[in-house]
C-alpha positions in Angstrom: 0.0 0.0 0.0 1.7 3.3 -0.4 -0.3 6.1 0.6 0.3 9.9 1.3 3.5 10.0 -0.7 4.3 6.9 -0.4 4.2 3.8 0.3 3.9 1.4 -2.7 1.2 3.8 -4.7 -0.9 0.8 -3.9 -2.9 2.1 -1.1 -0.5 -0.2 1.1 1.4 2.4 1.2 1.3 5.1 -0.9 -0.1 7.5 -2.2 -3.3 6.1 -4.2 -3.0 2.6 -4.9 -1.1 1.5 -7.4 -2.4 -1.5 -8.5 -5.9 -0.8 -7.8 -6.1 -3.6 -5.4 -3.0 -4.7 -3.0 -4.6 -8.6 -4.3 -3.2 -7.7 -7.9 0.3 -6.4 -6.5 0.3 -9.3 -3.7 -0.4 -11.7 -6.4 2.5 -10.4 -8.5 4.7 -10.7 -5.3 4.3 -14.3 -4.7 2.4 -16.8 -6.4 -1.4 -17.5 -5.2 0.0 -21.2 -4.9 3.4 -20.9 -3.6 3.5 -22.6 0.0 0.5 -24.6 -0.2 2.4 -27.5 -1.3 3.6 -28.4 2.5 7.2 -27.0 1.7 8.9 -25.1 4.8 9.2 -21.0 4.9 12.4 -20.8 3.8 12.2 -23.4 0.9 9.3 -21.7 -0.2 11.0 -18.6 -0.2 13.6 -19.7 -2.2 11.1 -21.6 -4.4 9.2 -18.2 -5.2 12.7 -16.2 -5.9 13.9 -19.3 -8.4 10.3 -19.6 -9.9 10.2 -15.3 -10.5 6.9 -13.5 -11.0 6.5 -12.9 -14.4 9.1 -12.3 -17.5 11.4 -9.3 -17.2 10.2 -6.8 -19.4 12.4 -4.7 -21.8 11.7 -1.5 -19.6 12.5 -3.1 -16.3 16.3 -4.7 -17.6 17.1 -1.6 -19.0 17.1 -0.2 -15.9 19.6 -2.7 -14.7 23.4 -2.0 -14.9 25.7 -3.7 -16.8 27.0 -6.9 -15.4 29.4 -6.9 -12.4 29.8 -7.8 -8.8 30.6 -7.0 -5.6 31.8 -3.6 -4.1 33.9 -1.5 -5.7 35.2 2.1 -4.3 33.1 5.3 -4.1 34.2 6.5 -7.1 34.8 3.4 -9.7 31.6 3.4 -11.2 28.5 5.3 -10.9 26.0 4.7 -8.4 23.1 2.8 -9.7 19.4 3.9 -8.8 16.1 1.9 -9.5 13.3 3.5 -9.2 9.3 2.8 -8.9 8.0 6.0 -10.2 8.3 7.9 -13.6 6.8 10.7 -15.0 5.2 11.4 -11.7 5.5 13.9 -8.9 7.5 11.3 -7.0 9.7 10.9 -10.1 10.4 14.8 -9.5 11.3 14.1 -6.2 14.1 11.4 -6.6 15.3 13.6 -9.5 15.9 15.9 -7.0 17.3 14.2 -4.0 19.8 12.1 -6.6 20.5 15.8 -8.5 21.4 17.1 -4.9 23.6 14.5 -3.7 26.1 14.3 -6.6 26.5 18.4 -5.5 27.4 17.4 -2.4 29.0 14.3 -2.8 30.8 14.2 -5.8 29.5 11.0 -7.2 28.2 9.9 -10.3 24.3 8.4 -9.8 22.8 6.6 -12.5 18.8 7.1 -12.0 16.8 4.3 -13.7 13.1 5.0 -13.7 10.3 2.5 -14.3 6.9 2.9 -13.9 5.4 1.4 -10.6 3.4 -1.0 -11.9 6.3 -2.9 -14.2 8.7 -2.4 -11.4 6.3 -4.1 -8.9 5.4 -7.1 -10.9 8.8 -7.6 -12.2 10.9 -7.5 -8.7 11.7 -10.8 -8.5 13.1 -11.1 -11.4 15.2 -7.9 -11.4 16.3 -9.1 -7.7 18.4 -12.6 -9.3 19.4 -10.6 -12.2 21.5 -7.5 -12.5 19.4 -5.3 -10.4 20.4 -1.7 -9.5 22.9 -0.8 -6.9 20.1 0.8 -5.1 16.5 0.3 -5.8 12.8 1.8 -4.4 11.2 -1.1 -1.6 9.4 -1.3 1.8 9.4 -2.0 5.5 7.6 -5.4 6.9 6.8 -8.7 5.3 8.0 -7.4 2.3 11.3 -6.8 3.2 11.6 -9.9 5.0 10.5 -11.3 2.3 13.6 -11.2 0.2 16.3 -10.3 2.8 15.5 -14.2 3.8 16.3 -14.7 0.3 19.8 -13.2 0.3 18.2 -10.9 -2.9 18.8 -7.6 -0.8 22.0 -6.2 1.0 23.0 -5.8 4.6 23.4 -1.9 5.1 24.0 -1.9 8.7 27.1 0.2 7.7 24.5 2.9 7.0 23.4 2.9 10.5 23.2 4.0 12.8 21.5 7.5 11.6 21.5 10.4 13.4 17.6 11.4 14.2 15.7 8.2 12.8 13.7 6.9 16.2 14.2 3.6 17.5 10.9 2.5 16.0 12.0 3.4 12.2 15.2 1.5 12.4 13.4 -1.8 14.3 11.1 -2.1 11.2 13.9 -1.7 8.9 15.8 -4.7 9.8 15.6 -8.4 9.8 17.6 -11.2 11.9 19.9 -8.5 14.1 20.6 -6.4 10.6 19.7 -3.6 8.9 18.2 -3.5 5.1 16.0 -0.8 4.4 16.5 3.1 4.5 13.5 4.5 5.7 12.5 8.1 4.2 8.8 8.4 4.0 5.8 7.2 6.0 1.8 7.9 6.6 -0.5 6.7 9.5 -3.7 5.4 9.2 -6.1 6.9 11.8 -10.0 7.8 11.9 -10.3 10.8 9.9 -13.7 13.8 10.2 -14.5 17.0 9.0 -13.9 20.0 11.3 -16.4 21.6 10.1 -19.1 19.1 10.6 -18.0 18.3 14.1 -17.8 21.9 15.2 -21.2 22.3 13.9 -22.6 19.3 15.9 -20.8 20.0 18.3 -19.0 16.7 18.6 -15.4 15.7 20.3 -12.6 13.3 19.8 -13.8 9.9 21.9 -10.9 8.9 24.2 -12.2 5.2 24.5 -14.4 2.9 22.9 -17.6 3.9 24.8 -17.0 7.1 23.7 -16.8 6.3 20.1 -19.8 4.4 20.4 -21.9 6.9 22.3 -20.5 9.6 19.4 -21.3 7.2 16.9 -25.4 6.5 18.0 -25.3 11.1 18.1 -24.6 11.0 14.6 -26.8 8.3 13.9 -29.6 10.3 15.7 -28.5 13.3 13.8 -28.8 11.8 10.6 -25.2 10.6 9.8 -23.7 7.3 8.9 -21.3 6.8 11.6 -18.3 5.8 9.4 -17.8 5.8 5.1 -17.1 2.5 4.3 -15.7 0.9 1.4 -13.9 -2.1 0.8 -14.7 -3.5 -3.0 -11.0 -2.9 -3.6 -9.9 -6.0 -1.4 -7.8 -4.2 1.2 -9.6 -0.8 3.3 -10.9 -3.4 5.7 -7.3 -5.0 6.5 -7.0 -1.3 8.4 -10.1 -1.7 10.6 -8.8 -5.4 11.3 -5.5 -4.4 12.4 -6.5 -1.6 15.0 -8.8 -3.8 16.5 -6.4 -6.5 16.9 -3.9 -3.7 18.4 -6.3 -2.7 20.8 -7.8 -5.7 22.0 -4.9 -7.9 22.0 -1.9 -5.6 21.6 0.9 -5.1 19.2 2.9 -7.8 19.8 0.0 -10.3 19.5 -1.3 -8.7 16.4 2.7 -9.0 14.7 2.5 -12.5 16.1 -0.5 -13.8 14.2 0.4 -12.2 11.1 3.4 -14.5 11.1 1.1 -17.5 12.2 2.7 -17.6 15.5 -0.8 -17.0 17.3 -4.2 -18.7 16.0 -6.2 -17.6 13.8 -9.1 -19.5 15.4 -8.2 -18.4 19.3 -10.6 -17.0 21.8 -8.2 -13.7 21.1 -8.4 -13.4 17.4 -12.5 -14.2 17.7 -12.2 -11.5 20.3 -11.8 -9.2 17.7 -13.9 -10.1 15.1 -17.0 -10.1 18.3 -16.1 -6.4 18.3 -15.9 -5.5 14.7 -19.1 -7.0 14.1 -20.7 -5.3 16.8 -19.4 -2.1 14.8 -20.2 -3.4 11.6 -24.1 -1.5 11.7 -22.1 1.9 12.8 -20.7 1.6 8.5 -21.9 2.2 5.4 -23.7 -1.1 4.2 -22.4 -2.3 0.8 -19.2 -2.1 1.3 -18.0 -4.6 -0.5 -19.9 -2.7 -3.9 -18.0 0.4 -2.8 -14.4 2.1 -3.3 -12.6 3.4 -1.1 -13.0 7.1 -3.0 -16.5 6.3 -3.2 -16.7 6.0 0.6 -14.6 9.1 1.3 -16.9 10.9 -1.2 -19.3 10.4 1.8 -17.1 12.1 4.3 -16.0 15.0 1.9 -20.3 15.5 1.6 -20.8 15.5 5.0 -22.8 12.1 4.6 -20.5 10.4 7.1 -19.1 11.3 10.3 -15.6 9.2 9.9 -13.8 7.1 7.7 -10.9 4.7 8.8 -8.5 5.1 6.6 -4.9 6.6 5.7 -4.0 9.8 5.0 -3.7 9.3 1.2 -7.8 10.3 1.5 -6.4 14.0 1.4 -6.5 13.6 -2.5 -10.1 13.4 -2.4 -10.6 16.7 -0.7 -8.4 18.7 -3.0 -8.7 22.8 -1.8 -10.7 21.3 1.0 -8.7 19.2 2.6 -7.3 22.0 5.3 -11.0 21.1 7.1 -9.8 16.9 7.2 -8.3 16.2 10.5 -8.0 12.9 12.5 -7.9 11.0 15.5 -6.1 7.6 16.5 -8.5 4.8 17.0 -9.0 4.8 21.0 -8.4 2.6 23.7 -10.4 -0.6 24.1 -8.7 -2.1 26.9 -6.8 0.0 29.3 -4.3 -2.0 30.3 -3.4 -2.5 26.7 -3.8 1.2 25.1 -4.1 3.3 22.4 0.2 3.4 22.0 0.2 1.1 18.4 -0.9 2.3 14.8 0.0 1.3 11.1 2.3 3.3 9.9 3.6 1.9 6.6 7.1 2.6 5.7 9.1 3.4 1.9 12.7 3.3 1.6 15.8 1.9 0.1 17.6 -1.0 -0.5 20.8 -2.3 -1.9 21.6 -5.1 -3.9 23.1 -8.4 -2.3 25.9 -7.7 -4.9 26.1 -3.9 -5.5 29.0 -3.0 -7.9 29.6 0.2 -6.3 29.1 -0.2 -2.2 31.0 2.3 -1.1 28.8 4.8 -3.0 25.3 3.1 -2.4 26.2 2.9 1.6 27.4 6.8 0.9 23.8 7.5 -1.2 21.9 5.5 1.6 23.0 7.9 3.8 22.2 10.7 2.4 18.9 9.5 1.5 18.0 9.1 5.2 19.0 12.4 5.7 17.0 15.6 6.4 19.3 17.3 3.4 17.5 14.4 1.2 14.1 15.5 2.4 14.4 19.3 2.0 15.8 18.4 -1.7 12.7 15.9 -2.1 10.0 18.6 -0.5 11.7 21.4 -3.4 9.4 20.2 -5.6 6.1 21.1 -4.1 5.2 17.8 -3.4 6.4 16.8 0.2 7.3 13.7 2.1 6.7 12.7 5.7 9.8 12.3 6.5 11.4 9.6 9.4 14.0 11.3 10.6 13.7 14.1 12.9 16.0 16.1 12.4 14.3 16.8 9.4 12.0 20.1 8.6 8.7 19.9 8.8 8.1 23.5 7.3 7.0 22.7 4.4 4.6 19.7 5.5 1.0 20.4 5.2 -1.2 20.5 8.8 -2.3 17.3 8.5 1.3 16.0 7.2 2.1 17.6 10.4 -0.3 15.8 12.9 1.4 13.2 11.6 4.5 13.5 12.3 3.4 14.3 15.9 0.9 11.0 16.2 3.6 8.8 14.7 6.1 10.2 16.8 4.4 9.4 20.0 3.4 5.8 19.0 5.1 3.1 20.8 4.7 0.4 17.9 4.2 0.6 14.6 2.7 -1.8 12.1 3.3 -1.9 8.4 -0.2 -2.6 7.7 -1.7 -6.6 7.2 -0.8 -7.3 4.0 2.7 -6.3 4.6 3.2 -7.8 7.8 2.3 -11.4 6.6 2.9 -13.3 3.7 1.6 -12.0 -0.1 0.0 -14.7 -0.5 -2.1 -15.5 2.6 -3.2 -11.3 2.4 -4.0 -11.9 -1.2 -5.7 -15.7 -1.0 -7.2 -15.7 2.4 -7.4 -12.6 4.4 -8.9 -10.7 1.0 -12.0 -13.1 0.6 -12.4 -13.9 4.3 -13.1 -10.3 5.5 -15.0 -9.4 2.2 -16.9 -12.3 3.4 -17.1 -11.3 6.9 -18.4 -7.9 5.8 -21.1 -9.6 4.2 -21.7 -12.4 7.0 -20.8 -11.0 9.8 -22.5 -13.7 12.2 -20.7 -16.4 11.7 -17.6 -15.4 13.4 -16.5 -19.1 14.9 -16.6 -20.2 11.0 -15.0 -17.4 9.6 -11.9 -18.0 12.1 -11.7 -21.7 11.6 -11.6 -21.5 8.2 -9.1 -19.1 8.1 -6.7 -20.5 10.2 -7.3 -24.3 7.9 -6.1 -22.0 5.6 -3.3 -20.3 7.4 -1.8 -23.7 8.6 -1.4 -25.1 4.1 0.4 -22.3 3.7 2.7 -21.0 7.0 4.4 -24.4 7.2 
């Protein structure tokens, strides 16, 4: 998902969703049959990385460098850059952040630029074959992912960096090191209308009751409670991780997307008990609905809230300085309000980079508040990790963010980055379009999922 600059341009993450539907780009990731055939995690891993994803187009290898391996001094060779985005106003803003470290570095940077879509379903491939020296990725599952497969380099080198919280550099490593330069980020949260509420007269709940008490007011005054729209596949996997957070707590919830913790547990129906409880506070239909359609409901003044990221500011255009939002409040006290998704973008390097004294250098920078301020030149800004960095130029809800993100305890990357592509895409998809649909049968919702869950986390 990449949402509010970033992350993946597929909601996941980025700015609007790029597929339309993280099931398209999870599909692409990993094969809708990989690990159901009883293999173990890492053979399967493997299995995906030697199987690919789909052919390498012309587009994507001529954005690879020429042939060549390991290291290499700073200045050998130039520094090789694959990038997601082209011909976009994130293309402007690696043009600019690569454009300002060769000023200040002296180095030679090759930028590569692929559109999103060919660079996402051709990753694998690009990974085994002569990828760039550094290329566009993201925290989680997804990192994991091929770090486990040796396809992406230890940067550890790169760290540690002055002003990147604790929390940014835990969700950029795997197994004790460090593979992912973070630089840009967005929450989700429970988003409103200023001016709605201030005419009602209505007030950020601080706990469940209160959302619920707030929620039958706007009911009484006309409102649907909260937009609601989920015929994309993924809006719902938002609602279903702040749940899980607040019920059963962060590390639970990072547990179970690794199948660690049962799907079919008194905890995990815990949560479902809750949402369905919600369920009649949402627009009905859901599933017939996109996610733009349901903020179109929020930006009308048709619906009180929407759970959501903050990539719904594009719906609101001149309006959006009267969007604002909340985190989703307590449930349990002992437990707290202290854990959000907050999905991450960064860089990588190569397992092989033929320049690593330069891609370490260029990591650097690119985790720097210099890399930012070059990034946010363009008019287009990014929310960025580190905080050292300026957040002048950030919007006010860009802002908040930085501020609610800031104060979180945990962060999660958002469910179908935190587990496997393939269980997101093959299970979770259906199962809570399903639940949204048939919301009573919680104990056979669960059970089947975690049937599911066990052919495939083996």
């Amino acid at each position: 998902m990449r949402v509010e600059n970033g992350l993946e341009s597929t909601v996941e993450g980025d700015h609007v969703p790029k597929p339309t539907t993280p099931a398209e780009h999870l599909a692409r990731l990993v094969p809708a049959s990989a690990g159901a055939n009883g293999m173990g995690r890492r053979g399967f891993l493997r299995a995906a990385a030697l199987t690919g994803l789909a052919a390498s187009s012309p587009a994507l290898l001529a954005a690879c460098g020429d042939g060549g391996s390991g290291g290499g001094g700073g200045g050998s060779k130039p520094v090789t850059v694959g990038s997601n985005e082209k011909g976009t106003g994130f293309a402007k803003q690696r043009t600019a952040e690569i454009a300002d470290f060769m000023r200040s570095s002296g180095l030679d940077v090759e930028l590569n630029e692929v559109d999103h879509n060919t660079f996402q379903e051709n990753i694998s491939t690009y990974l085994q074959g002569n990828p760039d020296d550094v290329f566009t990725w993201f925290a989680g599952y997804r990192l994991e992912f091929f770090a486990d497969q040796g396809l992406i380099g230890d940067i550890s080198d790169a760290f540690p960096v002055d002003g990147l919280p604790e929390s940014f550099e835990k969700q950029s490593s795997y197994d004790g090191k460090q593979y992912l330069m973070p630089q840009n980020y967005y929450p989700w949260a429970v988003f409103y209308r200023k001016s709605l509420w201030a005419e009602r007269g209505y007030e950020v709940p601080a706990t469940y009751d209160e959302l619920k008490t707030l929620s039958a007011q706007m009911q009484t005054d006309g409102l649907t409670p909260f937009a609601f729209g989920e015929s994309d596949g993924w809006p719902a996997m938002g609602t279903f991780d702040i749940l899980n957070m607040r019920i059963n707590g962060y590390q639970y919830h990072i547990d179970l997307m690794k199948h660690e913790e049962s799907w079919d547990s008194p905890r995990t129906k815990a949560v479902f008990d809750t949402w369905r409880d919600l369920l009649p506070l949402h627009q009905s239909g859901a599933n017939g609905r996109t996610w733009q359609e349901a903020a179109q409901s929020l930006l009308n003044k048709e619906s009180g809230m929407y759970t959501i990221g903050t990539f719904v500011n594009e719906q609101f255009g001149e309006e959006e300085e009267d969007l604002d939002f909340f985190t989703f409040p307590e449930i349990d006290p002992a437990i707290g309000a202290d854990a959000l998704d907050a999905p991450i973008d960064g860089w990588c390097m190569s397992s092989k980079p033929r320049n690593e004294e330069g891609a370490l250098k260029l990591l650097e920078y690119l985790g720097s508040p210099e890399a930012a301020a070059a990034a946010n030149s363009t008019g287009l800004n990014i929310i960025s990790p580190n905080e050292n960095s300026s957040t002048e130029p950030l919007t006010a809800l860009q802002k908040k963010s930085v501020e609610v993100v800031g104060s979180a305890k945990n962060l999660a990357q958002f469910l179908d980055r935190d587990t496997r592509p393939d269980f997101a895409s093959t299970v979770m998809i259906p199962a809570l379009k399903n639940f949204v649909d048939n919301p009573d049968d919680v104990d056979g919702l669960v059970k089947k999922i975690e049937s599911q869950a066990k052919t495939i986390f083996v």
